[in-house]
N, C-alpha and C positions, 0 to 999 in steps of 0.2 A: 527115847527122844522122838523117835520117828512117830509113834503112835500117837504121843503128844501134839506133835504139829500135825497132824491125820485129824486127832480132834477140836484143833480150834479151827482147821480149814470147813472141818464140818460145820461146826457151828458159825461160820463166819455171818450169814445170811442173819441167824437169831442177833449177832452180837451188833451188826449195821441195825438192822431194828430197835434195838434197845435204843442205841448210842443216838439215831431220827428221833424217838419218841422221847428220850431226855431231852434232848438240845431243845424238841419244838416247845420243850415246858417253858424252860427261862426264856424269860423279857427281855427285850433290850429295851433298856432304861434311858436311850436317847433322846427316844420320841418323848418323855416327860420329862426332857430339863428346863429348869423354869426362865420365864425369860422375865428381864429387868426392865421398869421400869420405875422412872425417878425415886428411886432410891426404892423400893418396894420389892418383892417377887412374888410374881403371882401362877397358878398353874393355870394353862390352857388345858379347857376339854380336849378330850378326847375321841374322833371319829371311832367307828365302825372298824375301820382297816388298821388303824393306830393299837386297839387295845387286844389283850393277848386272848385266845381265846376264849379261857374259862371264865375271864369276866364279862366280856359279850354273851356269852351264854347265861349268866348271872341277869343282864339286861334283856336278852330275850323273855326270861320268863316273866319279866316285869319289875325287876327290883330295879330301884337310879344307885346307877354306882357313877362315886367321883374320885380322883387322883387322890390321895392323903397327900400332907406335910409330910418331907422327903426328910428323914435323919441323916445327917452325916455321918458317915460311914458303916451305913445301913449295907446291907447287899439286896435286898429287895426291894420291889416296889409296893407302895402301900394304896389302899385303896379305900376309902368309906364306903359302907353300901348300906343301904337304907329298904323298907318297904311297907304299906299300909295296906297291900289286896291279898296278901297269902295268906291261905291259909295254914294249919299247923302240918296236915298230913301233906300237904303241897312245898313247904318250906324246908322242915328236914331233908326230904328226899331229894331236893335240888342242892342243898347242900353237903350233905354224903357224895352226891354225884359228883359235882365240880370239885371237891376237894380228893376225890379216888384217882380221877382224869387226869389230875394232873402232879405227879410228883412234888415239884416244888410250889405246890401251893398250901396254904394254910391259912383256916380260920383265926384269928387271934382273938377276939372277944365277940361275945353274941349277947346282946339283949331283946328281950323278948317280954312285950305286955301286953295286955288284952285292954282293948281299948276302954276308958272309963265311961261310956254311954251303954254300953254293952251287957247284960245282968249275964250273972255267973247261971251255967247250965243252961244256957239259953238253945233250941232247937235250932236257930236261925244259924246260917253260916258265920263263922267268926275267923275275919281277920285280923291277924296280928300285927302291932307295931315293931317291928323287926328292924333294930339296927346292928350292923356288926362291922368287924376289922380285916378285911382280908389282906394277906402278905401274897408275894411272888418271886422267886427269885428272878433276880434282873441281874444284866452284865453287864458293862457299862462300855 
């Protein structure tokens, strides 16, 4: 027994660590409760300081991400994200990233087309019309 508490006292530092690095994944889903008006709901943007990290970082690269339509008895927050400047080897790889960083995040649908002005094989840079679903868990 002793040995046992010898070794989660050791590990205690790893296990704090984990336990930051989870907690900082999930949302609080306060900051996007929709507020009413006449008979409506509608979602407010969301600043800079308001939105969780990994989708800020989504926005830094250049994609517009906006609040999704909130299901009822969802646990996450839902988000649209959208882009017309990525390119392909530029898009995957921001996506791998944000979705590794953070635990409770997930892609949930991706569509991806190459714009119709654009000829197939073309040398020139090609950006894609990237729109996709991302989730987060949120706590409420």
């Amino acid at each position: 027994m002793r040995t046992e508490i010898q070794g989660l006292k050791a590990m205690q530092q790893k296990i704090s660590a984990m336990f930051v690095r989870l907690n900082d994944a999930v949302f609080n889903i306060r900051i996007m409760e929709a507020e009413r008006t006449s008979s409506r709901s509608h979602m407010r943007s969301l600043t800079g300081d308001e939105r969780p990290s990994a989708i800020q970082m989504f926005a830094d690269a250049g994609v517009l991400v906006k609040p999704g339509r909130p299901t009822p008895g969802e646990a996450s927050a839902i988000f649209e994200a959208g882009s017309s400047r990525l390119e392909f080897q530029r898009l995957i790889p921001l996506l791998a990233e944000q979705e590794n960083s953070n635990a409770f995040l997930y892609i949930d649908r991706i569509i991806v087309s190459r714009p119709a002005a654009t000829p197939p094989f073309s040398e020139l840079p090609t950006y894609l019309d990237a729109r996709f679903s991302i989730r987060i868990l949120a706590s409420r």
